[in-house]
C-alpha positions in Angstrom: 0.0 0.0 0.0 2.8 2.6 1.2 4.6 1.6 -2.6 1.2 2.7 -4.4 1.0 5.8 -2.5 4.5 6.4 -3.3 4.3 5.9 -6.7 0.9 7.9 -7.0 3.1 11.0 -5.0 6.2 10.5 -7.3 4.1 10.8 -10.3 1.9 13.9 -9.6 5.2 15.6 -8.3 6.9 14.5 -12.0 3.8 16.1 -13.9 4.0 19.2 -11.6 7.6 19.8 -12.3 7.3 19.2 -16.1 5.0 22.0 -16.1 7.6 24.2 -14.3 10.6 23.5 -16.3 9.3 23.4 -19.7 6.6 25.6 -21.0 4.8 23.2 -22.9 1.8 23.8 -25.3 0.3 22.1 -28.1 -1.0 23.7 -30.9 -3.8 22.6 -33.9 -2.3 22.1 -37.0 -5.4 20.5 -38.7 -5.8 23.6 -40.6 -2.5 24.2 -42.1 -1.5 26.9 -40.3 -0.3 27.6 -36.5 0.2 30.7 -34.4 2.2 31.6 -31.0 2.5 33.9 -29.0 4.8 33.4 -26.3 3.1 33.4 -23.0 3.5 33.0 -18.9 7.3 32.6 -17.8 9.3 32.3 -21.2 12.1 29.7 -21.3 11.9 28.8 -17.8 14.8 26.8 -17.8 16.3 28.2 -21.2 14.1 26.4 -23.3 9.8 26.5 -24.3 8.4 23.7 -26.3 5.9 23.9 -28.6 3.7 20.6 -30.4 2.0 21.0 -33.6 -0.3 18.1 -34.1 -3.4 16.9 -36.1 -2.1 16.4 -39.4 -3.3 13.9 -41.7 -0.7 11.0 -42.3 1.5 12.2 -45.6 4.6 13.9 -45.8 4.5 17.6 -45.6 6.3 20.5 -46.9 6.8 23.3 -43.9 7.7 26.8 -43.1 8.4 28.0 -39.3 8.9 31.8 -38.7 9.9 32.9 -35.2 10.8 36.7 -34.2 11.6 37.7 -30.4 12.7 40.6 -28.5 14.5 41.0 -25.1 15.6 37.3 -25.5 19.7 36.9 -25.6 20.6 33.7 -27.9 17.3 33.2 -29.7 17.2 29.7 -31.1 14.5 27.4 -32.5 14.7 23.5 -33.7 11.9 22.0 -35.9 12.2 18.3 -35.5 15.9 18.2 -35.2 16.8 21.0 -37.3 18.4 24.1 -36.6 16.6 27.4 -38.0 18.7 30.0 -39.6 19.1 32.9 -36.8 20.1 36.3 -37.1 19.7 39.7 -34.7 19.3 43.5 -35.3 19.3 45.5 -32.2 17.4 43.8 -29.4 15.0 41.9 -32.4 15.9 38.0 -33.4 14.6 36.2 -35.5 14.7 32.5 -36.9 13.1 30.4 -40.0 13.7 26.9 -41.3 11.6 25.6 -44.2 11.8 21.5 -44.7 10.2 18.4 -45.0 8.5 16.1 -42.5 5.5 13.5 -41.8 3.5 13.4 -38.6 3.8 15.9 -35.8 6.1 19.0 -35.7 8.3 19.9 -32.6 9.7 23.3 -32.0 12.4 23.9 -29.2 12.8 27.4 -28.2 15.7 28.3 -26.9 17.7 31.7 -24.9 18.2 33.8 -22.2 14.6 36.1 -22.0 15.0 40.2 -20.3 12.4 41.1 -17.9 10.6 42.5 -20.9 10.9 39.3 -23.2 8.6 38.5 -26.1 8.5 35.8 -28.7 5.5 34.8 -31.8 5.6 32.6 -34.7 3.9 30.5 -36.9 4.3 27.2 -38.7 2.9 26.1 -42.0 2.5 22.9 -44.0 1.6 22.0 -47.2 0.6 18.4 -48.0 3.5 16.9 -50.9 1.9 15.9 -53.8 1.0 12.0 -54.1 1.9 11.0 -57.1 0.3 8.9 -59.6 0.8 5.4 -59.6 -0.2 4.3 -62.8 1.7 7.6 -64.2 5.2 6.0 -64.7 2.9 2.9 -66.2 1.5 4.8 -68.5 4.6 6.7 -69.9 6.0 3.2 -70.4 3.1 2.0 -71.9 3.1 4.3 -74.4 6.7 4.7 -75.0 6.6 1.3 -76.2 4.0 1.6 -78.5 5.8 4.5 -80.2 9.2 1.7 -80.5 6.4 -1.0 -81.5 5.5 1.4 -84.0 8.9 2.3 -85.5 10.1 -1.2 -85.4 7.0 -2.0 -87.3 7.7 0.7 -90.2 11.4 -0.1 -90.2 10.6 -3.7 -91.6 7.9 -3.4 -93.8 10.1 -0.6 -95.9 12.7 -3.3 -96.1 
């Protein structure tokens, strides 16, 4: 009984500090197109991370914008990959466009000013499917048009 109720205790305290350290938040992707605004404590810990979810199974073509102010060190990762960075004055900003399937990840990372703000979006567009009988066809007919000539080139001779 004592292990239950330690294991019960161990896991609301792991769920309580998840929600300290990282400022997590998911975000509807169904439509194509997601918004942030940072919000709350940003990067407690160095670090915010945002989900994007709810996207049909495929493969997807996507473009992640991210400017900041007050935030020393902006830096963002999209599912492993680094977005291009670069700072005017106390303004940052990031992008990445790329390829991916499923659900999209975005770490935030930097050191936020007492006056620290951060938006974004991401946007996907589904890759084209393409046809299977396409490459069937062009064969298909490819050799008809080599049928044909072969044909042509014997009865002249």
């Amino acid at each position: 009984m004592q292990l239950i109720r330690n294991l019960i205790l161990l896991g609301a305290l792991s769920c309580l500090s998840l929600g300290a350290t990282a400022n997590g938040r998911v975000i509807d992707l169904s439509s194509g197109t997601g918004s942030f605004v940072g919000e709350g404590p940003l990067l407690v810990d160095g670090q915010d991370f945002i989900t994007f979810t709810n996207l049909s199974p495929g493969t997807y073509s996507y473009k992640f914008t991210l400017s900041g102010e007050g935030i020393e060190g902006l830096a963002a990762v999209v599912n492993g990959q680094t977005a291009g960075t670069f700072t005017v004055g106390e303004r940052s900003f990031a992008g990445l466009e790329g390829r991916d399937s499923g659900s999209l990840t975005v770490q935030i990372t930097g050191r936020p000013a007492n006056n620290a703000v951060y938006q974004g979006a991401l946007t996907v567009t589904p890759e084209p499917v393409p046809e299977p009988a396409g490459p069937l066809l062009w064969l298909a007919g490819l050799t008809a048009v080599a049928g044909w000539v072969f044909w042509r080139l014997r009865s002249k001779a």
